[in-house]
C-alpha positions in Angstrom: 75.0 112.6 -88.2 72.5 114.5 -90.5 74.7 116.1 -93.4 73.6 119.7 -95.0 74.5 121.1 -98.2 74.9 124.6 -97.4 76.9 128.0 -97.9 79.9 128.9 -96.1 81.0 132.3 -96.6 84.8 133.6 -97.7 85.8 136.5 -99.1 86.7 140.4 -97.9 84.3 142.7 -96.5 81.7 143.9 -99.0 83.0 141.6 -101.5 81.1 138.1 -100.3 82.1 134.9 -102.1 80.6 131.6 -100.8 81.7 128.2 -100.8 78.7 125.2 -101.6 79.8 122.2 -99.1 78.4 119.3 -97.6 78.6 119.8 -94.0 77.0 117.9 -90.6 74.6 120.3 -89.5 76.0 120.9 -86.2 79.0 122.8 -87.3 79.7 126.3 -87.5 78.8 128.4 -90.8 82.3 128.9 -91.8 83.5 125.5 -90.2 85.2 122.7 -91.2 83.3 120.9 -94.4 82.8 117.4 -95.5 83.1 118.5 -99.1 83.6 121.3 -101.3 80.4 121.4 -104.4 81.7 124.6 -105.9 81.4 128.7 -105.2 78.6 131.4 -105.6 79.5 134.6 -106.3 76.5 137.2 -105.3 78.1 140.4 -106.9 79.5 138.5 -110.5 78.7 141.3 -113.2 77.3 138.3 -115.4 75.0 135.8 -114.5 76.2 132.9 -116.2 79.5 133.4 -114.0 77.4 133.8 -110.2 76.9 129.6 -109.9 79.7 127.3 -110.4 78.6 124.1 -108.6 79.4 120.6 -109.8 75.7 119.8 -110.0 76.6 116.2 -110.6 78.4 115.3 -106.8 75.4 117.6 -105.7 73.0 114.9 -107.1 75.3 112.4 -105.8 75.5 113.6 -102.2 71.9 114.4 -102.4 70.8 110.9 -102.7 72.9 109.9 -99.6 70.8 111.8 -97.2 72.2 115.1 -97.7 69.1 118.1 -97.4 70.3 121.6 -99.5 69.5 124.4 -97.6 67.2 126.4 -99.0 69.7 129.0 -100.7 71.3 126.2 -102.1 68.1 124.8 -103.2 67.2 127.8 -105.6 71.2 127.8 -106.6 71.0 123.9 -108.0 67.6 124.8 -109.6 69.2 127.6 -111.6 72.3 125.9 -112.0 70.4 122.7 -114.0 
């Protein structure tokens, strides 16, 4: 089982939110998740509000194996 640290999206139409989560990398997009990292929020009016990731667990599930996609890549690189 090769784990991916990706986005799954939520929110309404228009209005995109998206969950960070570890995931196996044969599920679905908006599947069921391993673990939830923390939210990105594309249309935040400030910038400092768009990434809210626990960069910590990130680091953690990282060095178990898990590869970010790259989306999630550029999020934790902004986010340290």
């Amino acid at each position: 089982m090769s784990l991916k640290i990706r986005l799954s999206r939520q929110g309404a139409k228009k209005r995109p939110e998206y969950l960070v989560v570890v995931v196996d990398s044969n599920k679905k997009r908006d599947g069921e998740y391993i673990a939830k990292l923390g939210h990105y929020f594309p249309k935040a009016e400030k910038p400092a509000d768009k990434v809210k990731v626990n960069f910590e667990l990130a680091k953690a599930w990282i060095a178990q194996g898990a590869q970010p996609s790259v989306t999630v890549g550029q999020l934790l690189k902004i986010q340290a």
